[in-house]
C-alpha positions in Angstrom: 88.1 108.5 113.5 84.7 107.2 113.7 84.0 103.4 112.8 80.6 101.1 112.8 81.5 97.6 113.9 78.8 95.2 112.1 79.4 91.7 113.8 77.0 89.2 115.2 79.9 87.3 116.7 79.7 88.8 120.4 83.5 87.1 121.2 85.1 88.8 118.1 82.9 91.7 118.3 84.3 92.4 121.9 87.8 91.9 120.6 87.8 94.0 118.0 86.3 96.9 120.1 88.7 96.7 122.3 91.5 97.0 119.5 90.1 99.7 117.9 89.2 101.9 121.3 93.1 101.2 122.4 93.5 102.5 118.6 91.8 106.1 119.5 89.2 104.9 117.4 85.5 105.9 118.3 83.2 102.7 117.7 79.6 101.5 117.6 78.4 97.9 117.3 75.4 96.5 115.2 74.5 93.4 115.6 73.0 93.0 112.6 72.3 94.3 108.8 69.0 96.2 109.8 70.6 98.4 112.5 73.4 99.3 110.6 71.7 100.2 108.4 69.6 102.1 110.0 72.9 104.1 111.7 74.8 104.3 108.4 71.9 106.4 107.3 71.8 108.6 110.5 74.9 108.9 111.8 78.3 109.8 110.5 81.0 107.4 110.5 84.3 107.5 108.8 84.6 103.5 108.0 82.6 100.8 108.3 83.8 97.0 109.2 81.0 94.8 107.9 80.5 90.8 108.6 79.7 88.5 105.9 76.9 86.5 107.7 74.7 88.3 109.5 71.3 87.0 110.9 69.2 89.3 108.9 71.0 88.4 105.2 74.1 88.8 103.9 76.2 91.8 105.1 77.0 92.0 101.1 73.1 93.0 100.3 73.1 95.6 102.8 76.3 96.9 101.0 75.2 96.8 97.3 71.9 98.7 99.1 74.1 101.6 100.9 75.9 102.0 97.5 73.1 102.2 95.3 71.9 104.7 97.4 75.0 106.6 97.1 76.7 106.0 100.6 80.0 105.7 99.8 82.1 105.5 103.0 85.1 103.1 103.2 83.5 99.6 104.0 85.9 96.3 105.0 84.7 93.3 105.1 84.9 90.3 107.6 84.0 86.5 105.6 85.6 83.4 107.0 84.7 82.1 103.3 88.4 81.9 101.1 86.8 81.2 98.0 87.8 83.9 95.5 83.8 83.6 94.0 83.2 84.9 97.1 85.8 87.9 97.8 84.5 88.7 94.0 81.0 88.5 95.2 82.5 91.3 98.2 83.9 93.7 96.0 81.2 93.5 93.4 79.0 95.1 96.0 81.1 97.5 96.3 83.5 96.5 99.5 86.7 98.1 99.6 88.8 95.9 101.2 88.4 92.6 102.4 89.9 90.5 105.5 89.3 86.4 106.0 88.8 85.1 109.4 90.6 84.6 111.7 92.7 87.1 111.7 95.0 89.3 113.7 92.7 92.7 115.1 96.1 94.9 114.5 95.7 93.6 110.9 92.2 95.3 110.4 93.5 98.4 112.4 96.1 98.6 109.7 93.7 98.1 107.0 91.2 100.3 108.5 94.0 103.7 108.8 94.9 102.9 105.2 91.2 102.7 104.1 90.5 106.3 105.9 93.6 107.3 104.1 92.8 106.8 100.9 89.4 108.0 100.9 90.8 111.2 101.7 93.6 111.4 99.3 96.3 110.5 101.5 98.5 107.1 100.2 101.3 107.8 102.9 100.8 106.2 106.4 101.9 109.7 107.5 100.1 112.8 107.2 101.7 116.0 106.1 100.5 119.2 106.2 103.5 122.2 106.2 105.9 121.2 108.7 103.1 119.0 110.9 103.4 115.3 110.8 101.7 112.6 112.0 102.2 109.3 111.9 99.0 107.4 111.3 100.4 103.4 112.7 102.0 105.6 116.3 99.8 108.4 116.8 103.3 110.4 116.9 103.3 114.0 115.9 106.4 115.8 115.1 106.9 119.7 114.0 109.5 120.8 112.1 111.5 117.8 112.9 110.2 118.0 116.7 108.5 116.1 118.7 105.0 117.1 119.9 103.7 116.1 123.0 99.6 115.9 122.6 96.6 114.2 124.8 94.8 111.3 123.0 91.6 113.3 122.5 94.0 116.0 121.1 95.4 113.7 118.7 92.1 112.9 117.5 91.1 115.8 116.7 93.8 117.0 115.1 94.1 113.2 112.9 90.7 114.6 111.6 92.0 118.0 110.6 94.2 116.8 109.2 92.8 114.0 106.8 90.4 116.7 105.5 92.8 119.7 105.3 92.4 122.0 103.3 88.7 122.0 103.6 87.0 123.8 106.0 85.4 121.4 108.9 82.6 122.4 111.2 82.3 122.0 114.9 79.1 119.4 114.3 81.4 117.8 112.0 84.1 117.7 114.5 81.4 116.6 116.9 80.2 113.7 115.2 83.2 111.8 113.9 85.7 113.1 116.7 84.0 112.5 120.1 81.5 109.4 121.1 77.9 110.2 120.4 77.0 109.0 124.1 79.6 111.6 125.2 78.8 114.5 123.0 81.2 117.3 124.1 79.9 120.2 125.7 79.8 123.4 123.6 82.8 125.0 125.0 85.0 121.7 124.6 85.8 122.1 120.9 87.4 125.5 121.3 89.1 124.6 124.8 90.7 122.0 122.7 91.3 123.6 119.5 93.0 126.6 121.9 95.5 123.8 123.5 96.4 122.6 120.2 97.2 126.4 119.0 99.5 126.9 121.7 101.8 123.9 121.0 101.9 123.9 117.3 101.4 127.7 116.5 98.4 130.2 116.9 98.0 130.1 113.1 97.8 127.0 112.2 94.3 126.6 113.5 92.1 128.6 111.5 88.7 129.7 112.4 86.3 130.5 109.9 83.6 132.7 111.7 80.5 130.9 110.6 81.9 127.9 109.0 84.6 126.2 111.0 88.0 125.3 111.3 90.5 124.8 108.5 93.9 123.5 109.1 96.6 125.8 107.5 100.3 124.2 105.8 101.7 128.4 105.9 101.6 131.4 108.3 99.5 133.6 106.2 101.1 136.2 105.2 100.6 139.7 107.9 100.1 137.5 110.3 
């Protein structure tokens, strides 16, 4: 999954990338509300983290601008204020989650999965689709009961499948929320991948749709 860090603290903002990254999360950093607001408009990202105080005005106007606008990706926020006025204040804007400083970074991490979750219709830290399971908090995938033994970057990919099965996703889609945009894969990468994945957990589980994508199947269709 793809996050946008908004934190001016450079000490916390270091930590948390570092948490996420060992997290297989894929993460960029603003520094403040103008710049992520500029990338929130032009980039895809699957959750935002969002600091209260930011140089350029409160993180809280940027978000009441990105949802009047109709962005509506999962936004937690980061406020070292404890008054309830001002949690209210967060989630009146339209936050949808909210964590004081200081704070423990496997705390936001845990926060972060659920948020991604959710906006995706899934309430259960682990993801079920047929037989496939993965466990959101380990990163472990089991089949059938089994144990599936997956690269990081495979586990990615497949996370993402996953949270949007069973809606067909696109190889730019893929591209943009699955691999870092300074390390855009090459073209042949998604399908090496994709291939690797079909071998371990079953040809036809991985559908392609010729035009459209890739669609992540819970039955064997039938004649197959």
């Amino acid at each position: 999954m793809k996050c946008l860090l908004v934190e001016d603290d450079q000490a916390l903002a270091r930590e948390l990338i570092q948490a996420l990254r060992e997290g297989d999360w894929l993460v960029e950093h603003a520094e403040n509300g103008q710049e992520a607001d500029f990338l929130v408009r032009t980039e895809a990202y699957d959750t935002v983290i969002l600091d209260v105080g930011l140089p350029d005005g409160e993180g809280t106007r940027w978000l009441s601008a990105w949802r009047e606008d109709g962005i509506d990706l999962p936004v937690l926020i980061l406020t070292a204020r404890e008054r309830w006025a001002d949690k209210a204040a967060g989630f009146t804007a339209g936050a949808d989650d909210y964590v004081t400083k200081p704070f423990e970074p496997a705390e936001v991490m845990f926060r972060l999965r659920a948020l991604v979750r959710r906006s995706h219709g899934h309430a259960h830290p682990v993801l079920k689709v047929g037989e496939l399971r993965l466990d959101t908090h380990t990163q472990h995938v089991t089949l059938a009961g089994r144990p599936v033994s997956i690269t990081a970057q495979e586990t990615r990919l497949l996370s993402y499948l996953m949270h949007a099965a069973p809606r067909v996703v696109s190889r730019s889609e893929l591209s943009e929320h699955v691999y870092d945009r300074d390390h855009e894969p090459d073209s042949n990468v998604i399908d090496v991948q994709v291939s690797r994945l079909r071998r371990k957990l079953g040809a036809w589980r991985i559908a392609t749709l010729r035009g459209q994508g890739y669609r992540l199947l819970a039955e064997e269709p039938s004649g197959a």
